[in-house]
N, C-alpha and C positions, 0 to 999 in steps of 0.2 A: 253330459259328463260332469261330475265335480272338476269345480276351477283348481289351477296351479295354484297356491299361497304361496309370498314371499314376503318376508320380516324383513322391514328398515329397520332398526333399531339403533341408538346413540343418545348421546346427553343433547341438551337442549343447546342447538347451531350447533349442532356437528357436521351437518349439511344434506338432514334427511328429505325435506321437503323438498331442496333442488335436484338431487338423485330421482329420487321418486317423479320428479315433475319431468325428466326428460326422456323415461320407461314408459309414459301416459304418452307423451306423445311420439313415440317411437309403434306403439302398440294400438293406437287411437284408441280415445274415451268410451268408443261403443263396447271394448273388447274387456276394457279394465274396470276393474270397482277399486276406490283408496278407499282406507279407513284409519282415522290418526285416531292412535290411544288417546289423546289428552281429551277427546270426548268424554272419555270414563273417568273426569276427576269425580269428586264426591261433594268436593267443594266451591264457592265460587270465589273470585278474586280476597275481596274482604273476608270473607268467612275464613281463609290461609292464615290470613293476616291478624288476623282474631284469635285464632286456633296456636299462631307459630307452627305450621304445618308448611310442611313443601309438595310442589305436584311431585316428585322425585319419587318421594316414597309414596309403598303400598297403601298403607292404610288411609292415602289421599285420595284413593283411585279405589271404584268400582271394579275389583278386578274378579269376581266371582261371576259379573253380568259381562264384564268384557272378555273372560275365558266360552261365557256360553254363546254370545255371539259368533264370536269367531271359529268356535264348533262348528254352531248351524252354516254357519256362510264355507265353512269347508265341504259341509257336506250337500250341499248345494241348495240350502235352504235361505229364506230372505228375512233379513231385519227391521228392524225399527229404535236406528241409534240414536242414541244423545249428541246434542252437537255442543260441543262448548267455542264463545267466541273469544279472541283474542284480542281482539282492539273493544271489547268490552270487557271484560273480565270476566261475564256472566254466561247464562245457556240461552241457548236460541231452542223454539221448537224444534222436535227429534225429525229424522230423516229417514227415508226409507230407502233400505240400500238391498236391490236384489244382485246373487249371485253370477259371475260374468265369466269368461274363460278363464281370466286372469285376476287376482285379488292381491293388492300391494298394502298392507298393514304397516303403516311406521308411528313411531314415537320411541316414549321413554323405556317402556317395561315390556315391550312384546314378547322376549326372552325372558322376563323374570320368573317363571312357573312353566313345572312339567306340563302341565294341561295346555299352555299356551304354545309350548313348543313343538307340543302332537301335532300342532293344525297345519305346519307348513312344510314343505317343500326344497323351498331355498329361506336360506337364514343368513340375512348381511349386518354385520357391526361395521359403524363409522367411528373412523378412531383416529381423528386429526391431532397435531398435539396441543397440549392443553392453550400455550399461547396465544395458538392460531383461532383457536375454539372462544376463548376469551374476548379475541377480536371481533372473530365477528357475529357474537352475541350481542357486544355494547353497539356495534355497527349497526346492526339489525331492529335491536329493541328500540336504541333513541330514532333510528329513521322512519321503522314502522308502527311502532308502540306507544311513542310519545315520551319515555325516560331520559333522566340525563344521565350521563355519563357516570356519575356518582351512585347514583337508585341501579345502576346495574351493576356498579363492581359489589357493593356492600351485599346486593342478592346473590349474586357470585359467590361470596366468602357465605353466607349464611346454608346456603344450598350445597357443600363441597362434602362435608361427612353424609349425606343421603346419598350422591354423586359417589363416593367412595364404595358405600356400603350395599347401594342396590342399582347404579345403572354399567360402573365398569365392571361388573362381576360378570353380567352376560357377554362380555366376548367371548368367554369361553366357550358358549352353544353355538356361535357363528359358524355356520360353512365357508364364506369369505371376509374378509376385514378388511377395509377400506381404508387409506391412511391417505388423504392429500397434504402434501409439505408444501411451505409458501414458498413464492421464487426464490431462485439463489441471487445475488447481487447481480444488476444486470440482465436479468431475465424477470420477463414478465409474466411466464406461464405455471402451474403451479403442478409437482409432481406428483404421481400415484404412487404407491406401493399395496398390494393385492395380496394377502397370504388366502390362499385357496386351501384349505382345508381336506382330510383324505374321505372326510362324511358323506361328500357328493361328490363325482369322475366328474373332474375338468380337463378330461384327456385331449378334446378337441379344442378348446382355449387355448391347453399348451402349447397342441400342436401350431395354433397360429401364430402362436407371440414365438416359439421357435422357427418357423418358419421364414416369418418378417425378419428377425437378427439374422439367417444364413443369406437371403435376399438381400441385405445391404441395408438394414433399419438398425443399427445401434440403439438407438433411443426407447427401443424396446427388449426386454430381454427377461428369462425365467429362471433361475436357479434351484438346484434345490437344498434347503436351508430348515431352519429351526424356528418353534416359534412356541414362546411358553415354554421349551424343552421338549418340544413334539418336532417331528419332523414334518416340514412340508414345503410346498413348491410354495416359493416367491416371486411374483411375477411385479416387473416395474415398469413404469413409464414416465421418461426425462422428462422436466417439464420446458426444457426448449426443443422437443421434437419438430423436425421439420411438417411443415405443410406434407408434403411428399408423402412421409414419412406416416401422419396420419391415415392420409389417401390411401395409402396400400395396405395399412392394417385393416381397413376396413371395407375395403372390398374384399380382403381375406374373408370376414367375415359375414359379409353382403353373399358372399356364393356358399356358405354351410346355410345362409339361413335363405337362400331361393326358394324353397318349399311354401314357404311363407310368403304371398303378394301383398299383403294387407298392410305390411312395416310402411308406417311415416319414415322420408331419409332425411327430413329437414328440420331443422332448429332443437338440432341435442347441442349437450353439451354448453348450453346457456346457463350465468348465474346473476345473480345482483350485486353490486359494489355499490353499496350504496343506494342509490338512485340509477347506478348507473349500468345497464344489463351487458356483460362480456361474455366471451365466449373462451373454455377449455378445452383444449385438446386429450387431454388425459379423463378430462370427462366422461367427455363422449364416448371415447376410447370404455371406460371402465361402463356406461350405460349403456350400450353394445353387450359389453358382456356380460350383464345381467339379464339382459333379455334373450339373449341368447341360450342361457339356462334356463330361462322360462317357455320358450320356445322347447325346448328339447325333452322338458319335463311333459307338455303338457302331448308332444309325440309319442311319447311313452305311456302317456294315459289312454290314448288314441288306440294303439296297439292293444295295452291290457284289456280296454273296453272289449276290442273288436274278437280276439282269444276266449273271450267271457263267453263271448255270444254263438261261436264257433258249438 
């Protein structure tokens, strides 16, 4: 069967690579293939820098070879990507990535083009707000990358109109948007907000996060609300949900996805502060439901296949 595709998509630490990191292991590595756009820059560190170019924009990025890739890997065909390093600036030997049930694409531009947008499935934007996002870029680059605090605000300012002009313009292809807000005072855990989109039935999601608030879960709840001037369900989660409160959201949805033996139940929900690895409740919560869509989608291919052959 061709694999499920799903788009992370977001600006740079919007918190796609911890999303995506706890989908892999929820799904284990045998099952999924990642593929990060920033593979497809054009450029290498200095050559940006040379150029005044940012990986932001298109014409930074191989996007003609990284539309044809993720064709073939849709249609169940295998690659031979470019790998760009990070703690180098530069390319490492390419990689060969054959097609797996499940294929999770993130970076900067995976929505920026019709042709890229065919290939998927489910389509997520991460859309933290800018402050938050600002943190923990300069968090992340001087802990992992080696900058100081200065080399990342001034990149910051120099990268904000590409930012503008080509990576927030794709929420609007997104089937869900993801919005984590930092604690409120006194609270150490950091909240969701989910707009689900009407592109793809989140009818059984609903039905959980309703569920869980008639059961005695506050800290979870759905609305239905506007977004961009569109209508659509808002689904949230406190970010002081109780322990409890988790617990049963998720065995809610531990029992829609029984079908499935193969789900890792351990270590979602994980991120970095620094050096220092914690754990979200709203996370996990929100990486449950991504999978869950992937799960569901790829039942659905399951069925169409087995119809075909009828």
């Amino acid at each position: 069967m061709k694999p499920v595709m799903l788009a992370i998509v977001g600006d740079s630490a919007a918190g796609k690579t911890t999303l995506t990191a706890g989908i892999v292991r929820l799904l284990g590595d045998q099952r999924i293939a990642v593929v990060r756009t920033d593979d497809y820059h054009r450029f290498d560190r200095a050559q940006r820098r040379e150029l005044d170019i940012t990986p932001l924009h298109p014409d930074c990025n191989h996007m003609d070879v990284m539309a044809q890739h993720l064709r073939l890997l849709a249609a169940g065909e295998p690659i031979m990507k470019p790998v760009y390093d990070h703690s180098t600036g530069g390319f490492s030997p390419p990689e060969y990535v054959a097609p797996r049930p499940f294929v999770v694409v993130d970076g900067l531009l995976g929505l920026s083009t019709k042709r890229l947008r065919e290939c998927f499935s489910i389509k997520v934007f991460l859309d933290p707000p800018e402050e938050l996002r600002r943190h923990w870029k300069v968090e992340r680059d001087c802990t992992e990358r080696g900058y100081t605090s200065a080399q990342v605000l001034s990149e910051l300012q120099r990268r904000e109109p590409d930012s503008a002009a080509f990576i927030r313009p794709q929420r609007e292809w997104a089937s869900l948007v993801v919005r984590f807000e930092p604690p409120e005072p006194g609270n150490s855990g950091f909240s969701a907000r989910i707009v689900l989109r009407p592109t793809i039935s989140h009818r059984d999601l609903i039905d959980v996060a309703q569920k869980a608030a008639a059961d005695g879960c506050p800290s979870i709840r759905v609305a239905l609300g506007r977004d961009e001037g569109h209508p659509a369900d808002l689904l949230s989660i406190a970010g002081d949900i109780a322990p409890e409160e988790t617990a049963y959201v998720e065995s809610l949805l531990w029992e829609r996805m029984s079908f499935d033996h193969h789900l890792q139940r351990d270590d979602i929900g994980l991120f970095l502060e620094g050096t220092r690895l914690r754990h979200s409740d709203s996370l996990a919560i929100t990486q449950l439901f991504i999978t869950y869509h992937l799960l569901n989608q790829a039942a659905e291919h399951a069925a169409d296949a087995q119809a075909a052959d009828r």
